[in-house]
Short mmCIF file of the C-alpha atoms (twelve columns), coordinates in Angstrom:
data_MODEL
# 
_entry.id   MODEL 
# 
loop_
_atom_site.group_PDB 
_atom_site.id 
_atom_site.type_symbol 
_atom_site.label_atom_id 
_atom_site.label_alt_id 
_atom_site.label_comp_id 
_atom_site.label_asym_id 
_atom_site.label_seq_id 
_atom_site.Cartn_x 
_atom_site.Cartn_y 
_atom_site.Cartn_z 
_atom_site.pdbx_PDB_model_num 
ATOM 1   C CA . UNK A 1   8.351   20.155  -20.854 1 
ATOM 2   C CA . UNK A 2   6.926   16.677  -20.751 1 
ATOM 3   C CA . UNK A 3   9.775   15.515  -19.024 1 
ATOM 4   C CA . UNK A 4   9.524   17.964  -16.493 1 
ATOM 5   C CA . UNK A 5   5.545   17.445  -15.792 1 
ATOM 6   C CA . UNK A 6   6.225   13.935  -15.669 1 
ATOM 7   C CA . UNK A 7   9.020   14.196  -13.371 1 
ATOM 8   C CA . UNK A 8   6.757   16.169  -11.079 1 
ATOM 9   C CA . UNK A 9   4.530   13.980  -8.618  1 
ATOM 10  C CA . UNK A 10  0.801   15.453  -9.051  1 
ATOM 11  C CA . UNK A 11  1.017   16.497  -5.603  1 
ATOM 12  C CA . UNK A 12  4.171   18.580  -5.798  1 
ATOM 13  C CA . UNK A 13  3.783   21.281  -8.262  1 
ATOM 14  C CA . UNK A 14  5.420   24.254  -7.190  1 
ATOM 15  C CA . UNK A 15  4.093   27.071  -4.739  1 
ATOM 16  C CA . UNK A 16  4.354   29.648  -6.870  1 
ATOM 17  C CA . UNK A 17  2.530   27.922  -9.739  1 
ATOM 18  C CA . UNK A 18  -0.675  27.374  -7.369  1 
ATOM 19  C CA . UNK A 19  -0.433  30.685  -6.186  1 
ATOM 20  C CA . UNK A 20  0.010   32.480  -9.778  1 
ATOM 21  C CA . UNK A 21  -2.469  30.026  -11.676 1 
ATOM 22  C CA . UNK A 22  -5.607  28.075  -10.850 1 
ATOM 23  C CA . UNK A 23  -5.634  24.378  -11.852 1 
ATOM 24  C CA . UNK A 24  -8.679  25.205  -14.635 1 
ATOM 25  C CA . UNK A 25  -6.783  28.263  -15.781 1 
ATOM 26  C CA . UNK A 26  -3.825  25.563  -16.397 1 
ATOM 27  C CA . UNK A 27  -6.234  23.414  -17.994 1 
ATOM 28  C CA . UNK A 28  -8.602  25.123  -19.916 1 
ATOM 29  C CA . UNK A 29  -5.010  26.695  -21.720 1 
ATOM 30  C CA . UNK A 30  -3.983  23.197  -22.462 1 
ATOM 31  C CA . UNK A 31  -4.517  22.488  -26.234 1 
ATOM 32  C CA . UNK A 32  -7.881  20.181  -26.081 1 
ATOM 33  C CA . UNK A 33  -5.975  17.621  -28.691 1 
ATOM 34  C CA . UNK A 34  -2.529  17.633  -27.235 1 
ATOM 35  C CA . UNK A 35  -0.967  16.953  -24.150 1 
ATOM 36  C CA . UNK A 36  -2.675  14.411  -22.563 1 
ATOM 37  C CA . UNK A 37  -0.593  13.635  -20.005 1 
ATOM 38  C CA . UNK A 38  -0.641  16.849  -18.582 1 
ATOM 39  C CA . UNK A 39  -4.248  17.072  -18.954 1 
ATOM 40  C CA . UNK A 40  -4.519  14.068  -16.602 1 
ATOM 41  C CA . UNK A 41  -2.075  15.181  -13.905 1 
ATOM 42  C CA . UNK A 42  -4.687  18.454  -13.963 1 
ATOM 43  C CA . UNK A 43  -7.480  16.598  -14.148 1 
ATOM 44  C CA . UNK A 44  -6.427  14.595  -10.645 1 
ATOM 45  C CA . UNK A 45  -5.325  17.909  -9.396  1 
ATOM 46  C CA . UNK A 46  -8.979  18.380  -9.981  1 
ATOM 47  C CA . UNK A 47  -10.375 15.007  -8.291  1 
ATOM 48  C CA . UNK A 48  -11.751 14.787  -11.824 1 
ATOM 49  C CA . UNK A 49  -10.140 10.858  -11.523 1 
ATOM 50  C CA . UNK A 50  -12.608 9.268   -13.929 1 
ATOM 51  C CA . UNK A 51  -11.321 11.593  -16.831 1 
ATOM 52  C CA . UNK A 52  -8.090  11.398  -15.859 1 
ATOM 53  C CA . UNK A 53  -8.615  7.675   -16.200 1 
ATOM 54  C CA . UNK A 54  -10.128 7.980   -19.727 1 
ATOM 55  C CA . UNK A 55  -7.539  10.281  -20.991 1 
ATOM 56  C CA . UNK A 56  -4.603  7.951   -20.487 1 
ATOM 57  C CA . UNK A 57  -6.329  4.081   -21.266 1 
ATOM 58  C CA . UNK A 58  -8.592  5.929   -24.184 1 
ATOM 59  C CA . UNK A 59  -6.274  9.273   -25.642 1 
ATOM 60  C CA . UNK A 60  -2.531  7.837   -24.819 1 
ATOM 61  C CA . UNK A 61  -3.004  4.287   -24.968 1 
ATOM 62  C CA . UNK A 62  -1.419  3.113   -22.009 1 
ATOM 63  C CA . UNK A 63  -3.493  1.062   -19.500 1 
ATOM 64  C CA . UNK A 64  -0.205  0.624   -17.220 1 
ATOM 65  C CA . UNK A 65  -0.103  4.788   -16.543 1 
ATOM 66  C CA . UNK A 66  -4.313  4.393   -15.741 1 
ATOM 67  C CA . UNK A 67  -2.530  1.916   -13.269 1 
ATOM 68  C CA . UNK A 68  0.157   3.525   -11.544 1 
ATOM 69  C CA . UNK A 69  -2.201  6.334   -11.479 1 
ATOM 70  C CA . UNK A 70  -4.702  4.620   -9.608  1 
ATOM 71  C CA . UNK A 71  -1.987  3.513   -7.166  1 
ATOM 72  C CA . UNK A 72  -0.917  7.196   -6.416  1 
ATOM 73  C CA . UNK A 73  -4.495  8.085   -5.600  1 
ATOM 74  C CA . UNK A 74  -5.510  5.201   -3.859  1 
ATOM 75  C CA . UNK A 75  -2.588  5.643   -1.477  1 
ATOM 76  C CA . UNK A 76  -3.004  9.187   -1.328  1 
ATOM 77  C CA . UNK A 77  -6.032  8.609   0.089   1 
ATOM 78  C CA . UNK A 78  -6.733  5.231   1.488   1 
ATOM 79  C CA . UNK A 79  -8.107  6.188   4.703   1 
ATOM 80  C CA . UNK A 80  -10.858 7.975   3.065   1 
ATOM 81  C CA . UNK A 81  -12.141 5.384   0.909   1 
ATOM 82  C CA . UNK A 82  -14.663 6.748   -1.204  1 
ATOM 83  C CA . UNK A 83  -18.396 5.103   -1.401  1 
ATOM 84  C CA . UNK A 84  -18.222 4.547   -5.085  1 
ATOM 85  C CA . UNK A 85  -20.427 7.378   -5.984  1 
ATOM 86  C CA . UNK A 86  -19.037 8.629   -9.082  1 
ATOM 87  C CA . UNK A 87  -20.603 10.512  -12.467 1 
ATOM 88  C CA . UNK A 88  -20.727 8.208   -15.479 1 
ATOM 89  C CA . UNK A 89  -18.200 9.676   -18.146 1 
ATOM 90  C CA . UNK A 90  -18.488 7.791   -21.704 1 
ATOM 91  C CA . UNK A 91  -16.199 9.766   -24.209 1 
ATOM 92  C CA . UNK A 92  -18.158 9.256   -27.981 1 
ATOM 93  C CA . UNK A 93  -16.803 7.046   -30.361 1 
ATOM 94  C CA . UNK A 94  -14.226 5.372   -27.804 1 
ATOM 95  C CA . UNK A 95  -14.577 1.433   -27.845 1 
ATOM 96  C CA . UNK A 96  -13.939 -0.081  -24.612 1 
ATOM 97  C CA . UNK A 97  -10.591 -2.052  -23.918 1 
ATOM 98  C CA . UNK A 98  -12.256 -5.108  -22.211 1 
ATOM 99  C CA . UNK A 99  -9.025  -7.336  -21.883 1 
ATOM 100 C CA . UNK A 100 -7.124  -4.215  -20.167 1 
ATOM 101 C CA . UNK A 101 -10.316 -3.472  -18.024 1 
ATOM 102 C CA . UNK A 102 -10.632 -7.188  -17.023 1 
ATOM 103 C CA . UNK A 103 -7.022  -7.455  -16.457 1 
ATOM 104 C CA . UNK A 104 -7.047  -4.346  -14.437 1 
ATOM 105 C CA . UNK A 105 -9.781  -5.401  -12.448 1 
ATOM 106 C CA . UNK A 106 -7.927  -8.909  -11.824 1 
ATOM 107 C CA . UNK A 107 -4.855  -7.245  -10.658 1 
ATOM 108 C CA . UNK A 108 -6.292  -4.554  -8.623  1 
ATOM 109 C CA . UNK A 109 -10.065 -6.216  -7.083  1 
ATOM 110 C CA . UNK A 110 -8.994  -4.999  -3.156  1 
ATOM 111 C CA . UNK A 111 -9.185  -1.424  -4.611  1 
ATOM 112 C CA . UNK A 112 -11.990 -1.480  -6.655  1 
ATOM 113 C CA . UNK A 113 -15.771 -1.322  -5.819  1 
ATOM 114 C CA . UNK A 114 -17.051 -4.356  -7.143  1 
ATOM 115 C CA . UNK A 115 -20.566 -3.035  -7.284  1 
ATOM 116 C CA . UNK A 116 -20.018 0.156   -9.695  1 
ATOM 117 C CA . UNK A 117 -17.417 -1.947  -11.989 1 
ATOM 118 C CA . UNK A 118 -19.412 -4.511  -12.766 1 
ATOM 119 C CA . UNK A 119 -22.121 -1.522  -12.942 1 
ATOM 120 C CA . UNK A 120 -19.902 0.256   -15.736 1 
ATOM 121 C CA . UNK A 121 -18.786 -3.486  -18.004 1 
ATOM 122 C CA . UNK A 122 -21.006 -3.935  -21.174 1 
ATOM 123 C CA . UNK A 123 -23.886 -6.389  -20.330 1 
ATOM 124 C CA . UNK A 124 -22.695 -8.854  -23.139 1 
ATOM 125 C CA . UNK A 125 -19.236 -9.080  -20.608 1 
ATOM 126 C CA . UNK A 126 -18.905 -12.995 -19.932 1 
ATOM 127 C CA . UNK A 127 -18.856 -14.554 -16.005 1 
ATOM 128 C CA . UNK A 128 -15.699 -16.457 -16.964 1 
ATOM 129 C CA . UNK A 129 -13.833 -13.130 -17.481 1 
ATOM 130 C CA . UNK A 130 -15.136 -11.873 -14.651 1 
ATOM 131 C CA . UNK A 131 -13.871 -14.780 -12.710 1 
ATOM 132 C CA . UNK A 132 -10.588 -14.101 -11.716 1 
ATOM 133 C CA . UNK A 133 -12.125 -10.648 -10.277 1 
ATOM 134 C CA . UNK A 134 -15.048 -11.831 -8.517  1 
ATOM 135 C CA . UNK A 135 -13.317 -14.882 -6.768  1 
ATOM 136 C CA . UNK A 136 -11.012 -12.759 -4.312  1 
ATOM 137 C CA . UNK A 137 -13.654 -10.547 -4.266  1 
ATOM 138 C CA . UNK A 138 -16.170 -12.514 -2.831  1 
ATOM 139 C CA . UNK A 139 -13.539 -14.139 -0.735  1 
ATOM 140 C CA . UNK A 140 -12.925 -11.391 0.920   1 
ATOM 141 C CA . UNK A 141 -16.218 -9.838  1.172   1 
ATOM 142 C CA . UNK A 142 -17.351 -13.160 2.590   1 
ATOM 143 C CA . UNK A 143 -14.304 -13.310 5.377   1 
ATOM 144 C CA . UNK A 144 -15.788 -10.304 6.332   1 
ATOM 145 C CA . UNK A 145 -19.176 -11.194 6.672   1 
ATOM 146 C CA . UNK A 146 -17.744 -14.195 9.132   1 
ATOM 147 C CA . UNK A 147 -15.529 -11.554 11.058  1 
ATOM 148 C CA . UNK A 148 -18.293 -9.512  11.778  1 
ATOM 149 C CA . UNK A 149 -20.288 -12.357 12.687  1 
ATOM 150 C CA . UNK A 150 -18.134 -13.524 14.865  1 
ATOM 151 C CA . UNK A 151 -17.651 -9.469  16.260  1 
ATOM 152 C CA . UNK A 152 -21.331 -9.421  16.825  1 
ATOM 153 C CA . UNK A 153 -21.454 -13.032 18.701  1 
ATOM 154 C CA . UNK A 154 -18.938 -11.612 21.262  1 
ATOM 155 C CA . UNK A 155 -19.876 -8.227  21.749  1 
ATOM 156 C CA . UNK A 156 -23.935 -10.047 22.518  1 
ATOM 157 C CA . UNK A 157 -22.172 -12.653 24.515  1 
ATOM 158 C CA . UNK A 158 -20.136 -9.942  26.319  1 
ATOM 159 C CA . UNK A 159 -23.498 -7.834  27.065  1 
ATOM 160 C CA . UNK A 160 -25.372 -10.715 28.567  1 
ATOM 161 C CA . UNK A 161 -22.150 -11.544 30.941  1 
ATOM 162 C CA . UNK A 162 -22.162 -8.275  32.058  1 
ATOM 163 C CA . UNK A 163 -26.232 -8.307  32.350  1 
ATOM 164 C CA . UNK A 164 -25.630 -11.366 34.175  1 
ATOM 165 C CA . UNK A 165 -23.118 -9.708  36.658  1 
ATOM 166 C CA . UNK A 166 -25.162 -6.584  37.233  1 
ATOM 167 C CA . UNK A 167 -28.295 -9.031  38.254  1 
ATOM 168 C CA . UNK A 168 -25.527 -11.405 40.685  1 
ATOM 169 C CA . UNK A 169 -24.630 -7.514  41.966  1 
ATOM 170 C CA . UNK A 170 -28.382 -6.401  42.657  1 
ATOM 171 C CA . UNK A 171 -29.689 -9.848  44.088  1 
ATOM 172 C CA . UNK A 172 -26.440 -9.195  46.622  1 
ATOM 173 C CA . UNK A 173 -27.903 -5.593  47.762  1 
ATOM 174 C CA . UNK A 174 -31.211 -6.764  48.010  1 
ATOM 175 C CA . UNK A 175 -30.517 -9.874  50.589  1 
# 
């Protein structure tokens, strides 16, 4: 069964299966201490992503399936980038995997919002961890800025050109 669920991309459960069952039917049959992998894959079947997340770096262990997970959704749906709005989960009693997290965040900083992950690390989290996440980060975010910059300095020159032209074309009429 595992096997099978795993061999079966979250987005390509059968037909039939959606049209017998409901994804919370599916889930809420699920044993609640069992099957966490199959939990998850219902769970982002769900857009529940932030459980999904927990379930496989805090239930199963395995920060590289939180990772390939967050590949499949972020290309699943990386024209509509979310805004980073998302509902705090903290499952009781779980201790936070800071080296994964900070690794995770290394590896993966173009697909993260800076903003709520540095919202969501403990406060006692140290800037030189943080380092090889913020650098690109604020590379990036600062190559932007310039872009724009430079976006807005043509489009203003390009307006008073054409402000320009349309007085040259009314000082013509009115000779």
């Amino acid at each position: 069964y595992l096997e099978l669920m795993l061999a079966m991309n979250e987005n390509a459960i059968s037909g039939n299966l959606q049209n017998e069952m409901d994804t919370m039917v599916l889930l809420k049959r699920l044993p609640q201490d069992a099957l966490y992998e199959e939990r998850a894959l219902l769970l982002g079947k769900m857009n529940q992503h932030e459980l999904a997340l927990s379930l496989y770096v805090h239930k199963l262990h395995v920060p590289e399936l939180a990772l390939s997970y967050c590949d499949r959704v972020y290309e699943s749906m990386h024209q509509h980038l979310s805004d980073g709005d998302t509902d705090e989960f903290n499952e009781g009693g779980s201790t936070i995997m800071l080296d994964e997290v900070l690794d995770l965040l290394s590896r993966r900083w173009d697909r993260i919002n800076g903003a709520q992950a540095l919202k969501l690390l403990p406060r006692e989290t140290k800037l030189q961890d943080l380092l090889s996440f913020l650098g690109p980060l604020l590379r990036k975010s600062s190559e932007m800025y310039r872009n724009y910059s430079v976006i807005k300095s043509l489009r203003q020159s390009e307006n008073l050109q054409v402000k320009d032209e349309l007085y040259s074309q009314r000082k013509s009429v009115v000779k």
